[in-house]
C-alpha positions in Angstrom: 15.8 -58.3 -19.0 19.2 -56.5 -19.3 20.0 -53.1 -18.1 22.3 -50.7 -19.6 24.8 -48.9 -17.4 26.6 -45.7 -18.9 29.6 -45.1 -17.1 31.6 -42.2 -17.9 34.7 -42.7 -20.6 38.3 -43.0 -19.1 37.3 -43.6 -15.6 36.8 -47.1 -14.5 34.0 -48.9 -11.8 37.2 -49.6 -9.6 38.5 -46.7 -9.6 35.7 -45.4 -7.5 36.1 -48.0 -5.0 39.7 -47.7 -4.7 39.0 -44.1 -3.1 39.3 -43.4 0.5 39.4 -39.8 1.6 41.8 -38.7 4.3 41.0 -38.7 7.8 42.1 -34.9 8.0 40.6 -34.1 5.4 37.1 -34.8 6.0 38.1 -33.4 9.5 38.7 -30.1 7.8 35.6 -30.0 5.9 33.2 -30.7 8.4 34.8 -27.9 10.6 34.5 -25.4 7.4 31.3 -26.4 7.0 30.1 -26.1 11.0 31.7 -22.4 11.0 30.0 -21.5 7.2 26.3 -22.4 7.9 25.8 -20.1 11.0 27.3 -17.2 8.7 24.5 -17.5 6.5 22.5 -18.5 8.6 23.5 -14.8 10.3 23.1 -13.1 6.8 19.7 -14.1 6.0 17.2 -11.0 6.9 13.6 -12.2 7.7 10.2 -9.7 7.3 9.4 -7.6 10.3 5.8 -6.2 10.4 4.0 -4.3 13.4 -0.2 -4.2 12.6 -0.7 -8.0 13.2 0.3 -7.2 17.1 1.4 -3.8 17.7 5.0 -4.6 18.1 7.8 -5.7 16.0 7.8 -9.1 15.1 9.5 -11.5 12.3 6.5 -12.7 10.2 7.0 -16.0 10.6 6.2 -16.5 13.9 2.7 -14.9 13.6 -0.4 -17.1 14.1 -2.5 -15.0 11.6 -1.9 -15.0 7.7 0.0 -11.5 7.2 1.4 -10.2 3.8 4.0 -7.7 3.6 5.0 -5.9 0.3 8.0 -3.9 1.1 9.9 -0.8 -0.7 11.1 -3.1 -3.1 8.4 -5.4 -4.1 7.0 -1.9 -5.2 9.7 -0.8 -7.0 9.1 -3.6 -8.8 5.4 -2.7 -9.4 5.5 0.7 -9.8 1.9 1.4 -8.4 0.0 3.9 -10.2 -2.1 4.0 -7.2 -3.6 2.0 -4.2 -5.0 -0.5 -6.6 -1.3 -1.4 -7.8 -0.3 -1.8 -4.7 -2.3 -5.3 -4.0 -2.3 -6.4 -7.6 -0.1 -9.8 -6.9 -1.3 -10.6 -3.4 -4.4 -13.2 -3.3 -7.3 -12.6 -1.6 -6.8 -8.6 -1.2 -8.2 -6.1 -4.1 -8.9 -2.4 -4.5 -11.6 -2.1 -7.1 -11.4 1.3 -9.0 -14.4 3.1 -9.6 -14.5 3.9 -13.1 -17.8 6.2 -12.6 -16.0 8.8 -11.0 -13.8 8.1 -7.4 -11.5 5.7 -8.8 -9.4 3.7 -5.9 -11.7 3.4 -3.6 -11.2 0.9 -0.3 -9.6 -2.6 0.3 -11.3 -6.1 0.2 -9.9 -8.9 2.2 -11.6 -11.8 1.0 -14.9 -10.7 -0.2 -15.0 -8.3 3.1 -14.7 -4.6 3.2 -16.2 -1.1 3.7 -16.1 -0.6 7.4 -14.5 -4.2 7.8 -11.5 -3.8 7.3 -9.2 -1.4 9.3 -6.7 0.8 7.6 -4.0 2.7 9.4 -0.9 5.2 8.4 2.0 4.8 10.8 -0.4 3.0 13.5 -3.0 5.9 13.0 -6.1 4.9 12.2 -7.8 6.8 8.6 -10.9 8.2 9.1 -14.5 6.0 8.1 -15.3 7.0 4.7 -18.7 8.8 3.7 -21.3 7.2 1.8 -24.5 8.9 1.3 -26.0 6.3 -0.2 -29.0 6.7 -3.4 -28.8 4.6 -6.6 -25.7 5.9 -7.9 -23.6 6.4 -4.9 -22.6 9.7 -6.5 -21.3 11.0 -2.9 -19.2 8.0 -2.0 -15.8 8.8 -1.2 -12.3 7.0 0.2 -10.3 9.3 3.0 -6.8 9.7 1.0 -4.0 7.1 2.5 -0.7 7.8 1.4 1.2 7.9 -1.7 2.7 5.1 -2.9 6.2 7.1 -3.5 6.0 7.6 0.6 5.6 4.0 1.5 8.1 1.5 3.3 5.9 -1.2 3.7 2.1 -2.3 3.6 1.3 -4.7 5.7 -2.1 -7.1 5.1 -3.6 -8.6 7.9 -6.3 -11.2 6.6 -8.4 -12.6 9.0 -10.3 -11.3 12.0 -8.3 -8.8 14.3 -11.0 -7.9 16.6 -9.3 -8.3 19.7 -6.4 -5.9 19.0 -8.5 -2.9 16.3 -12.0 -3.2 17.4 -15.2 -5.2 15.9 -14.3 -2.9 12.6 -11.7 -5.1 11.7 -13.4 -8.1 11.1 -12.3 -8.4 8.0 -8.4 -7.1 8.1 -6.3 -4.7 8.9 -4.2 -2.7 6.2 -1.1 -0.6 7.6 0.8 1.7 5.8 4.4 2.3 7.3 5.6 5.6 6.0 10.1 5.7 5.4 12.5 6.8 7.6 15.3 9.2 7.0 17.8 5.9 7.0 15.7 4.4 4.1 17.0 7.1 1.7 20.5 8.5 3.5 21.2 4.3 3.8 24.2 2.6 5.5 26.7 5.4 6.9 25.3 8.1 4.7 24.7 11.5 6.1 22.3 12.1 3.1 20.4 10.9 0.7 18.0 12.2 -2.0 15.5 10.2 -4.1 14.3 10.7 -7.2 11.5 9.1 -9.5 9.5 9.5 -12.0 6.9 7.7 -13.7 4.1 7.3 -16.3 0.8 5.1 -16.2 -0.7 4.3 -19.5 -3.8 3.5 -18.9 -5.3 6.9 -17.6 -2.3 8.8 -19.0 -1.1 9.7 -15.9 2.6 11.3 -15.1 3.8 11.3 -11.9 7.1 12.6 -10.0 8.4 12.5 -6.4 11.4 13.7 -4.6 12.1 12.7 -1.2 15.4 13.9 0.8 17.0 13.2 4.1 19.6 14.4 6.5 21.3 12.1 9.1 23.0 13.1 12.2 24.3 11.6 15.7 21.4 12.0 17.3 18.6 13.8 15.1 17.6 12.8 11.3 15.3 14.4 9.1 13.4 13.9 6.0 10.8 15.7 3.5 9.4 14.7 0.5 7.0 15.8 -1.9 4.7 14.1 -4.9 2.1 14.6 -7.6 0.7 13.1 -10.0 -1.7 14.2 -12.7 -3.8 12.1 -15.2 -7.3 11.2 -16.8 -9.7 9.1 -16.6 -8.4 4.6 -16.3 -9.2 3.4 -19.7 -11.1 -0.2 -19.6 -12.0 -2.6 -22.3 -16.0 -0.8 -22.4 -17.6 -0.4 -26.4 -20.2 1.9 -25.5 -19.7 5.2 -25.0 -23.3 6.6 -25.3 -24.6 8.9 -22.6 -27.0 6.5 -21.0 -27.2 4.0 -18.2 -26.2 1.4 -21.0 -22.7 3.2 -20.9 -19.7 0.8 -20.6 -16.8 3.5 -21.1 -15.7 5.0 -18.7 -16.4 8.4 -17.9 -14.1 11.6 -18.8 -12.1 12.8 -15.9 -9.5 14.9 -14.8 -7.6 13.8 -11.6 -4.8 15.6 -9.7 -3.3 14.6 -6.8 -0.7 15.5 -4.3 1.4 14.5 -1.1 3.6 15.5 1.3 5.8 14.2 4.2 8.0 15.7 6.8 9.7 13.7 9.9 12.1 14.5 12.5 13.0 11.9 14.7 15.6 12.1 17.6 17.8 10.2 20.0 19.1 11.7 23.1 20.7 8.4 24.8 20.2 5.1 23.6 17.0 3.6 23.9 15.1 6.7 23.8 13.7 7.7 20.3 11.0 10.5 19.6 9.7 11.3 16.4 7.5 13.9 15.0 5.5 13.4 11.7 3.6 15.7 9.5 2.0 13.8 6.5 -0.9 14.6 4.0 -2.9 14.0 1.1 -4.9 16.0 -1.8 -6.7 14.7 -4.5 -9.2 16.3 -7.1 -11.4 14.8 -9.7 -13.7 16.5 -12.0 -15.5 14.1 -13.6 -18.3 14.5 -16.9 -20.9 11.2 -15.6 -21.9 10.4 -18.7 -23.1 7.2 -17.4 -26.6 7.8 -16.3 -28.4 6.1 -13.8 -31.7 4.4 -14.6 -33.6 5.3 -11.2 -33.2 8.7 -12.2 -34.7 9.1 -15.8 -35.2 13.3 -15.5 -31.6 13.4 -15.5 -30.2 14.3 -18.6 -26.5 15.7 -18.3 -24.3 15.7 -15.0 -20.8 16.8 -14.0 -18.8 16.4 -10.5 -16.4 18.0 -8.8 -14.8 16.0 -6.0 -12.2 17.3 -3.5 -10.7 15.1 -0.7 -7.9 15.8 1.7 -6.2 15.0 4.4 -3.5 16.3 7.1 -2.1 14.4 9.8 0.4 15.4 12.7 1.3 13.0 15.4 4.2 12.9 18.2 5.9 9.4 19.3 8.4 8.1 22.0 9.8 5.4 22.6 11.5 3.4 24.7 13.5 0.2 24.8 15.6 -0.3 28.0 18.4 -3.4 29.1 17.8 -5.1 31.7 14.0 -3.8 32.8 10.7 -5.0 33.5 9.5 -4.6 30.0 11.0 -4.7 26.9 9.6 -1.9 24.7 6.8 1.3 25.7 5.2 3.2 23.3 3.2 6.7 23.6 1.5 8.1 20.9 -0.1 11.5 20.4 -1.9 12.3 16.9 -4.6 14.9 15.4 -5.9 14.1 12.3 -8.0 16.2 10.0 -9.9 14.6 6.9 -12.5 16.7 4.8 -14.9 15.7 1.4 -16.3 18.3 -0.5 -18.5 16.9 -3.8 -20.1 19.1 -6.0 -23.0 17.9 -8.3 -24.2 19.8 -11.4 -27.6 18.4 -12.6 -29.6 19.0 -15.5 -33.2 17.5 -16.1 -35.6 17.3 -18.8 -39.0 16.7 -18.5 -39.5 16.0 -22.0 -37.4 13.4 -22.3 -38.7 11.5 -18.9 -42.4 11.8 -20.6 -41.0 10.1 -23.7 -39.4 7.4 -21.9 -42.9 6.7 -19.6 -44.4 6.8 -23.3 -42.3 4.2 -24.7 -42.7 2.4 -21.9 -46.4 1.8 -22.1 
């Protein structure tokens, strides 16, 4: 059996074993080396999140499966809404309700409804309304915040009882809202941010602007969205006006946000902040996607109307050299309202020619 070598042309076997590096040398390497690692080492920023214990912590050294999808990650995505938001992240979806309420609540692994804990800035959103019947007609999601808003989401999969309550059995969802020094960045005074955006699929535009002001010892930000669209196209055929309907229905949808927070720092360690966020969204919706329990009902339209406004006071305080490392105290009121409005028309003609037919 032979085996073929290939040795590279012009430089010989011996060569190779003729080498012997300097003593200094490799001294001076492995010194340049010991003094290089640490400063990457140094450089190398790891993923803070604060739902999976109420406190700052790098991600890593949680025992619980957390996912965080930062400012970036949804630059990246540009999120048309909540939905968008969990597109690439296993186990975790936001079904939209093509019948009329579009994104409606989070599933951690096959769990959610009241399972699954969602909070904005450590406050908790309000339980949303279902008033149950065949069609689930007044089913509605409390309003989170708008994408353009959001720092970071943070997913925590699993059971998280002993922190949230028996209500988070299935997960926890926190939306961190930004910070005056995520938009006036580095040693910036100021900063203003811009975007704008289209979504195909329910034809959608959508615009944001979001400002801040930075100071010694006080910063400031306030920012604004809307976005206004139609109805999410799917890949349905029928669009009959009947329970066999697989189009989605028509649908007007407008939406808007805004954000305001001061936060200040008289001496060091001491930080209070002040926050007033909220939410509006309106759909008017043509259901022409009837339901089959209800065969008198011929024609229906919906108008839907969710809001919500939230205003909450923090301090904090992280001393050297105490008893504890970090206290937190919170103060929040939080206001959510539904309205939906059902327009109904029945025929009793056409329910006796069903019960005919079906004879």
């Amino acid at each position: 059996m032979s085996v073929a070598r290939a040795v590279s042309p012009g430089i010989s076997r011996r060569s190779f074993s003729r080498f012997t590096p300097h003593p200094l040398a490799v001294a001076v390497a492995a010194a340049l080396a010991s003094t290089a690692m640490p400063a990457a080492a140094d450089q190398e920023l790891r993923d803070t999140v604060v739902t999976a214990t109420r406190s700052a912590a790098a991600i890593d050294d949680l025992p619980v499966t957390v996912t965080a999808v930062t400012r970036e990650d949804m630059d990246r995505r540009m999120p048309a809404d909540e939905a968008d938001l969990f597109r690439d992240d296993p186990d975790v979806a936001m079904a939209r309700d093509l019948r009329r309420f579009g994104s409606t609540r989070v599933n951690i692994r096959g769990i959610e409804d009241n399972r699954v804990v969602q909070m904005v800035d450590g406050v908790r959103l309000p339980d949303y309304y279902n008033g149950g019947g065949p069609t689930n007609f007044s089913m509605s999601a409390t309003p989170s915040v708008m994408p353009d808003f959001l720092k970071q989401v943070e997913i925590v999969r699993g059971p998280a009882s002993s922190l949230y309550g028996s209500d988070a059995m299935g997960g926890v969802v926190g939306y961190v809202t930004l910070d005056p020094s995520d938009i006036a960045t580095g040693d910036k005074k100021s900063g203003v941010r811009v975007r704008g955006g289209y979504f195909g699929a329910n034809e959608q535009f959508s615009g944001s602007v979001v400002g801040a002001l930075r100071g010694d010892s006080a910063e400031f930000l306030l920012g604004y969205g809307e976005a206004r669209g139609h109805e999410t196209d799917n890949q349905g055929k029928d669009g009959s006006t009947s329970r066999y309907r697989s189009k989605p229905n028509p649908a007007d949808t407008e939406d808007r946000g805004l954000i305001a927070k001061l936060i200040v720092k008289p001496s060091a360690g001491h930080k209070l902040s002040a926050t007033v966020e909220g939410r509006e969204q309106n759909v008017e919706t043509d259901v022409l996607r009837l339901s089959r329990s209800l065969p008198k009902v011929t024609t229906m339209t919906g108008d839907d109307n969710a809001r919500r406004a939230r205003f909450s006071l923090e301090y904090e305080h992280k001393p050297t050299g105490a008893f504890y490392d970090r206290m937190l105290a919170k103060a929040y009121y939080q206001e959510s309202e539904t309205h939906n409005k059902n327009d109904q028309r029945r025929s009793i003609a056409r329910y006796l020619f069903r019960s005919q037919r079906c004879r």
